[in-house]
C-alpha positions in Angstrom: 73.4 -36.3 26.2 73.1 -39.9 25.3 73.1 -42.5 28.4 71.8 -45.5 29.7 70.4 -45.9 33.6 70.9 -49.8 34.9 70.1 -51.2 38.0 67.2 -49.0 39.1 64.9 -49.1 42.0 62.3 -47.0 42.6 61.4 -46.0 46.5 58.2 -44.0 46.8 57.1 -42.4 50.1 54.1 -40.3 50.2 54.7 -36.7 52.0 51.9 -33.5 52.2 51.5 -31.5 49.1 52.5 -28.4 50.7 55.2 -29.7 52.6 56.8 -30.6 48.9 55.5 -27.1 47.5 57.6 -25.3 49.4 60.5 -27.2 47.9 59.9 -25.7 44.5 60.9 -22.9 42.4 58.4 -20.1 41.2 56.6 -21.5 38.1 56.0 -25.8 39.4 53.7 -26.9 41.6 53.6 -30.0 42.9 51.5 -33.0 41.1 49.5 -35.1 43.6 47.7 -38.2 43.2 44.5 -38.8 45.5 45.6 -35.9 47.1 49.7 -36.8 48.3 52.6 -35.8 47.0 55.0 -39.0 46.5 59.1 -38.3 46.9 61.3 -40.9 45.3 65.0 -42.0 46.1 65.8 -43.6 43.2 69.5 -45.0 43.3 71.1 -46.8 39.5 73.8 -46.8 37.9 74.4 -44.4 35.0 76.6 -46.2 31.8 77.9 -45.0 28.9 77.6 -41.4 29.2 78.4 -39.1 26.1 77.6 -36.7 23.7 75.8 -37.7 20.8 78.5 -39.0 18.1 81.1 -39.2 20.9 82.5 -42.8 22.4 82.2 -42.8 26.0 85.5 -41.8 27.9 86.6 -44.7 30.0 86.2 -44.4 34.2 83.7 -40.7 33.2 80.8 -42.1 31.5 80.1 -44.8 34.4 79.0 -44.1 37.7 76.8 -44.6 40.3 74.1 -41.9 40.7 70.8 -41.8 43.5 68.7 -39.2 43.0 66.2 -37.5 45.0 62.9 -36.6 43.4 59.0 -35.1 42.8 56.8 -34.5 40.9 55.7 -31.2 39.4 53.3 -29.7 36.8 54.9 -26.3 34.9 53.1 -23.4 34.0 52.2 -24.8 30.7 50.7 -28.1 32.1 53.0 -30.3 31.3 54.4 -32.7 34.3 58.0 -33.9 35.0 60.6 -34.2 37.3 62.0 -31.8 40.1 65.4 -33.3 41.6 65.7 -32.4 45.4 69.5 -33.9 45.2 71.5 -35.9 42.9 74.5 -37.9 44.5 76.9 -39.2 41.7 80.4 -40.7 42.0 82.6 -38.5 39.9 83.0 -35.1 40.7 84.1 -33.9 37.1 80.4 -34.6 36.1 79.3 -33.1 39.5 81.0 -29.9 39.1 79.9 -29.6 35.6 76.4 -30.2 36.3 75.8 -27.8 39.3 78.1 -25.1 37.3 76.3 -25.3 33.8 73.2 -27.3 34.3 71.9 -25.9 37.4 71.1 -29.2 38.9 71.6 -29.8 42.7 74.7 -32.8 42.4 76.4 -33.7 45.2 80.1 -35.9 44.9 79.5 -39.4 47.0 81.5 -42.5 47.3 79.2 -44.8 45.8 79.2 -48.4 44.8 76.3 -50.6 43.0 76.5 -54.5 43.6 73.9 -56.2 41.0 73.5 -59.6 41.4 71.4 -62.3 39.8 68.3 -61.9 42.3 69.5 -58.9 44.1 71.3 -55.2 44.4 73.1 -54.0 47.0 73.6 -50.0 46.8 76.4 -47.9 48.8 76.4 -44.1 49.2 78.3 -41.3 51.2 78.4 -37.9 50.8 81.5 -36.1 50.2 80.8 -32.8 48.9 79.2 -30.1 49.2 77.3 -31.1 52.4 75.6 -31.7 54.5 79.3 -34.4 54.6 78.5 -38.0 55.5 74.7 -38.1 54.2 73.7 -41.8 53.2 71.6 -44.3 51.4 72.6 -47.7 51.5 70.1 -50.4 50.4 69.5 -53.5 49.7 66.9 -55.1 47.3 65.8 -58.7 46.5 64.5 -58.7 42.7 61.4 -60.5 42.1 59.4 -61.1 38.7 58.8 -59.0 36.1 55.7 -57.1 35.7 53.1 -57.6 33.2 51.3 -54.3 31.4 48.2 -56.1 32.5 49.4 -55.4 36.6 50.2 -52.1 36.4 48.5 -49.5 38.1 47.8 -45.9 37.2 49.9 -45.0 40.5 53.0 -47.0 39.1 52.9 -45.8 35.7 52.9 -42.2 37.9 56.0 -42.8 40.0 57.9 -44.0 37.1 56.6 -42.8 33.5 58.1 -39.3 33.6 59.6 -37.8 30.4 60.4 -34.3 31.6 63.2 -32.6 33.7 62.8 -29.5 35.2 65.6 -27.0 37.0 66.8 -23.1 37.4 69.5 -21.1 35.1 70.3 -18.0 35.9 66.9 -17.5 38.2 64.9 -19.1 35.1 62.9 -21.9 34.7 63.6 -24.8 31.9 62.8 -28.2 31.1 64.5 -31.2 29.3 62.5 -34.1 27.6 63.7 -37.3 28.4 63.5 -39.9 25.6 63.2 -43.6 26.2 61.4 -46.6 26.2 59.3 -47.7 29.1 60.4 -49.2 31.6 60.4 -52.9 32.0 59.6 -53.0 35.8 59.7 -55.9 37.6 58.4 -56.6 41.7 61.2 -55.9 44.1 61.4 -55.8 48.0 63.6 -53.7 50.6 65.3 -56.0 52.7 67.6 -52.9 54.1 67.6 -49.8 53.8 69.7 -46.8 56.0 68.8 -43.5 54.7 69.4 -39.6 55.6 69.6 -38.6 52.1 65.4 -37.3 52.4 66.5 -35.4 55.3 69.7 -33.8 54.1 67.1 -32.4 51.5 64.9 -30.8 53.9 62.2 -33.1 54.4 60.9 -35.4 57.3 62.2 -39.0 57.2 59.6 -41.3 55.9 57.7 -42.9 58.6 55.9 -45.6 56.5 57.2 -48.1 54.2 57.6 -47.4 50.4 55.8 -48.3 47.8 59.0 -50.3 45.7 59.9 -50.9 41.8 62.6 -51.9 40.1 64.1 -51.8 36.6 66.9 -53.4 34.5 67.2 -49.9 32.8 66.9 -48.1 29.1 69.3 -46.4 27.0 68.0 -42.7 27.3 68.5 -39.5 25.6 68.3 -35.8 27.2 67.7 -33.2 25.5 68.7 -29.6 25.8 67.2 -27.2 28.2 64.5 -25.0 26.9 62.8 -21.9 28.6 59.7 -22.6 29.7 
């Protein structure tokens, strides 16, 4: 699938290892750094959605979308993502990806409000539930930053080129293909949350660690056994 994710901030809590282990399938365990697992809630907006050589069908191919997510190493080493939840604002693409992609989407009413120096996000679950599960935010955009200011944690919260999920009781993985993110400073200035919860963890009791992104065009590749 072709796509590109606008909009993006990254929210980064730290949470034990083997609290987040437990959330995985046979076949991942969870990839630490200094010892923590880190959980992201990661809300954007997803644009022209399509299949390669296809337009993008008006109203489908542009949504909202705030994921839930870890970070995992598979059996053969490689790292990527593992999705606790995925709350997008059209069910058509919702019902096809839990149905044929065995990804964990959940139907929201959703909004995404970018401004010049600011985005304001909106989110309610609908369906399946648990019914009424949030995350609405609010985040003030600061400067960009340089390669130079980068940190080996930031370039591990963000620099993932891997999906990982569960057909049919079997593992697979996706690449991701894109061009790194341009990530600028950003702070929280609100957030309301239960979306962590409604996935089985703790809610965060520290504050995150905060990026955001103008977005890439990306590709996704087809699921391969791993």
């Amino acid at each position: 699938m072709m796509q590109h994710w606008r909009h993006l901030t990254f929210l980064h809590w730290r949470y034990p290892a083997d609290l987040v282990q437990s959330h995985l399938p046979a076949g991942l365990r969870v990839k630490t750094f200094h010892g923590t697992a880190w959980v992201g809630l990661i809300p954007f907006l997803m644009d022209r959605v399509r299949a390669p050589g296809m337009p993008p069908l008006p109203w489908l191919s542009r949504f909202p979308e705030t994921n839930v997510r870890t970070y995992v190493q598979g059996p053969d080493g490689r790292t990527g993502i593992w999705f606790l939840s995925l709350d997008a604002a059209r069910l058509p693409a919702v019902a096809v990806a839990r149905a044929w992609y065995g990804l964990p989407y959940f139907w929201s009413q959703m909004s995404v409000e970018a401004r010049r120096a600011e985005v304001v996000y909106r989110a309610r679950r609908r369906w399946p539930g648990p019914a009424g599960a949030r995350c609405d935010a609010r985040v003030e955009l600061g400067p960009p930053l340089s390669e130079a200011e980068l940190t080996t944690l930031d370039h591990s919260l963000t620099a993932r080129y891997r999906l990982y999920s569960t057909i049919a009781g079997h593992l697979v993985a996706a690449d991701a293909d894109h061009a790194r993110w341009p990530l600028r400073r950003a702070r929280l200035t609100q957030l309301r949350q239960d979306l962590l919860q409604a996935a089985g963890l703790p809610a965060p009791d520290h504050d995150p660690i905060v990026h955001a992104s103008a977005g890439v065009p990306v590709r996704i590749g087809m699921w391969r056994p791993v």
